[in-house]
C-alpha positions in Angstrom: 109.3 134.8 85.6 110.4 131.6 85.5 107.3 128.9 84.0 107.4 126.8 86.7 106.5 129.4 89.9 103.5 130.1 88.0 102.0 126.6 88.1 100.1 125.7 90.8 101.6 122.1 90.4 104.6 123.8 92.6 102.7 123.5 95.4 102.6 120.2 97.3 99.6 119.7 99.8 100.6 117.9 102.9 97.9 115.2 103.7 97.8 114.0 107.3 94.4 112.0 107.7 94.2 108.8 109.3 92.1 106.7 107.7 92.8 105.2 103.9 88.8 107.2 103.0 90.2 110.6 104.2 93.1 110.0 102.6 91.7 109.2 98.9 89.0 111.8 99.6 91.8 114.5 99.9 93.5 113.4 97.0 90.4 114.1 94.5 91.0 118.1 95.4 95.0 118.0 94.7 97.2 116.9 92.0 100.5 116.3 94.1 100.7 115.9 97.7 102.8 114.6 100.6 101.4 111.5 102.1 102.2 111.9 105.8 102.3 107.9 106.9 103.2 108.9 110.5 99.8 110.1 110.7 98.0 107.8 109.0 96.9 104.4 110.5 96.3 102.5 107.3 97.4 99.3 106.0 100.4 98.4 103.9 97.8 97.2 101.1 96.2 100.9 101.8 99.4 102.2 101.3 100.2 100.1 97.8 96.6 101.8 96.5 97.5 104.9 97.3 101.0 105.1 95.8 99.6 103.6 92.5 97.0 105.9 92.3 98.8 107.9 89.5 99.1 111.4 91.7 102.1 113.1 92.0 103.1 111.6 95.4 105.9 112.1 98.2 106.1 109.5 101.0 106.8 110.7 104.3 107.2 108.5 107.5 108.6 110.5 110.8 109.3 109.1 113.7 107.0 108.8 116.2 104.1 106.6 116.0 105.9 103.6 114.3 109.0 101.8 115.5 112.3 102.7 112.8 111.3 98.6 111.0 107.5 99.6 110.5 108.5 103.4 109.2 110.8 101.5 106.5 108.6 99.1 105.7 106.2 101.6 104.9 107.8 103.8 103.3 109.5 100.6 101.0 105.7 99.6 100.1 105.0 103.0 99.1 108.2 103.5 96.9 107.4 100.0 95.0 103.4 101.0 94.7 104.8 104.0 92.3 105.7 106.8 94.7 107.4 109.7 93.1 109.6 110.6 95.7 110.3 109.4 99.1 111.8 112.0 102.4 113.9 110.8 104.4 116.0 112.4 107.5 119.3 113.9 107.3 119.8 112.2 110.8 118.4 108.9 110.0 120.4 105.9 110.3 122.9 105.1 107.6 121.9 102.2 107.0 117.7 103.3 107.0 118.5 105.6 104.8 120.7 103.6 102.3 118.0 100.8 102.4 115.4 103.6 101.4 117.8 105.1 98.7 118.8 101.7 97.1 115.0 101.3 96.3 114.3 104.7 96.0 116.6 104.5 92.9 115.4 101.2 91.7 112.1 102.4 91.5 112.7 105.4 89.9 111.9 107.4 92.9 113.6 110.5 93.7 115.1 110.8 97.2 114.4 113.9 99.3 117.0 113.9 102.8 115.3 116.5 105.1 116.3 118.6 108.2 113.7 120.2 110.6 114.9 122.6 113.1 111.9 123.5 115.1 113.8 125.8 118.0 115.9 128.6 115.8 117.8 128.8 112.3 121.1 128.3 112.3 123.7 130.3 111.4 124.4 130.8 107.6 127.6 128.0 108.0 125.6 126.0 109.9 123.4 125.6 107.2 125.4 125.3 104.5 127.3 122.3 106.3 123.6 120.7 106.6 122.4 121.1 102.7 126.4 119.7 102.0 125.7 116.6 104.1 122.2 115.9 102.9 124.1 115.8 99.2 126.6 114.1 100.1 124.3 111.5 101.8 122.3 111.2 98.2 119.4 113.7 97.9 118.1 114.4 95.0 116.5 117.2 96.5 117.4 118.7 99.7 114.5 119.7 102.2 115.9 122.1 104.6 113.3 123.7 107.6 113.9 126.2 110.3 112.2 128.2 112.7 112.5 131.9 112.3 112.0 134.3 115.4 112.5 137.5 113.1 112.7 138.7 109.6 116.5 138.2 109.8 116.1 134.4 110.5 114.0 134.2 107.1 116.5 136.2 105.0 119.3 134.0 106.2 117.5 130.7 105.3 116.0 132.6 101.6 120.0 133.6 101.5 120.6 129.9 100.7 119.4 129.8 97.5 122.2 132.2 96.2 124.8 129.8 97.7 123.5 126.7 95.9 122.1 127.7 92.2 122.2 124.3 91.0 121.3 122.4 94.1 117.4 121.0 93.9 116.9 122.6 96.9 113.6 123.1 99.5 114.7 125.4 102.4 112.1 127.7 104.1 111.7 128.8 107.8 108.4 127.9 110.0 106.5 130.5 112.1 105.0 133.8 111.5 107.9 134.8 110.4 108.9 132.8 108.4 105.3 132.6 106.4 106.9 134.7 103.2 109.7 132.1 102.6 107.2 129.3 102.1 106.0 131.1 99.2 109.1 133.0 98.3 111.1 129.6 98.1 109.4 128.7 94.7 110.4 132.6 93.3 113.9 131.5 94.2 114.4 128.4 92.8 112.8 125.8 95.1 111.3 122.9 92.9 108.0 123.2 94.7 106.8 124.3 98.3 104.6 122.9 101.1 101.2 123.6 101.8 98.0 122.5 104.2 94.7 121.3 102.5 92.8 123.8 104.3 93.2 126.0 107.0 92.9 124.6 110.1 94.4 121.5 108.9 98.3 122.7 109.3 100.8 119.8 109.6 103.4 122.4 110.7 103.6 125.5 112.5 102.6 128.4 110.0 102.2 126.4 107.0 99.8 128.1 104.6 96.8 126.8 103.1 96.6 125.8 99.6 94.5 127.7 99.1 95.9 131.1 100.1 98.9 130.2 98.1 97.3 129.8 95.3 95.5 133.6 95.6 98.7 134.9 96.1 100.4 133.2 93.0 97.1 134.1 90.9 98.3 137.9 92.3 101.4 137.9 91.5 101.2 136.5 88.2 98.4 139.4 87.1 100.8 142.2 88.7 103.7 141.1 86.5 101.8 140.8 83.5 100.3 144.3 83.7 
């Protein structure tokens, strides 16, 4: 088993409170975490304290909440307070996205390009055509999410992994059925995988708990070394 899907520092807890106190409070229980800033209602000097707290930290701004200047702009002050990587979405604006990647790199931040479907999974093509354009648009890491009605949905999005070896690559499918492939992604070569802080604080429809996942990798781990 490869060292890395048996550290718990593969799992990255998505952190959606609003206020900058909720926000450091979660951070004291996790070592990295995605900092939801489309949630949050905190200030850009929040934001700089945050980022330069010395956690393992992704910034993540979706649209929403904040017009497309004041997602940038927060996202920009949380890439120069020290984040270590920053998501940004496949279908973003050229130029939003090449801003965010000109600093990204500057700063030594690794850039994530992301897709969410959250009505089906493509087809096998389909998807490959998305993780080729999300390269070819500058990831460092592609993040690619679907919606899986049926066991076949998750295989097909878990099939991905055999099609790009050497590809830092996130892809998993939300919904019950889907819940394996958020865990499975890390067995197959994902650098890390998503998870909630606690249960009934999901940011996305069946993500696990960090908890849970980390019983399950304890598990695992004893089984294989029996």
């Amino acid at each position: 088993m490869n060292d890395k899907v048996t550290q718990f520092d593969a799992i990255c807890v998505s952190i959606g409170e609003q206020s900058y106190s909720e926000i450091m409070a979660a951070l004291e229980k996790v070592d990295f975490a995605e900092i939801r800033l489309d949630v949050s209602r905190i200030a850009g000097n929040e934001i700089k304290s945050i980022f330069s707290s010395g956690k393992r930290l992704i910034a993540t701004c979706r649209e929403g909440f904040y017009s497309n200047d004041e997602r940038r702009e927060r996202l920009l002050e949380a890439i120069r307070a020290g984040a270590d990587f920053v998501d940004v979405e496949t279908e973003a604006g050229d130029k939003f996205r090449e801003t965010i990647a000109v600093q990204a790199k500057l700063n030594y931040c690794k850039l994530i390009v992301s897709y969410h479907n959250f009505d089906e999974t493509p087809s096998l093509p389909e998807m490959c055509n998305i993780v080729d354009i999300c390269k070819k648009q500058g990831a460092d890491i592609v993040k690619l999410v679907t919606t899986a009605r049926n066991t076949s949905d998750a295989a097909r999005v878990l099939s991905l992994y055999d099609k790009y070896p050497d590809t830092n690559l996130v892809a998993f499918a939300m919904g019950e059925a889907g819940l394996i492939t958020r865990l499975a992604c890390i067995y197959l070569g994902a650098p890390y995988t998503y998870a909630a802080i606690s249960d009934d604080k999901p940011l996305a429809n069946g993500q696990i708990s960090v908890g849970k996942i980390k019983n399950v990798m304890t598990n695992l781990k004893l089984k294989v070394n029996e």
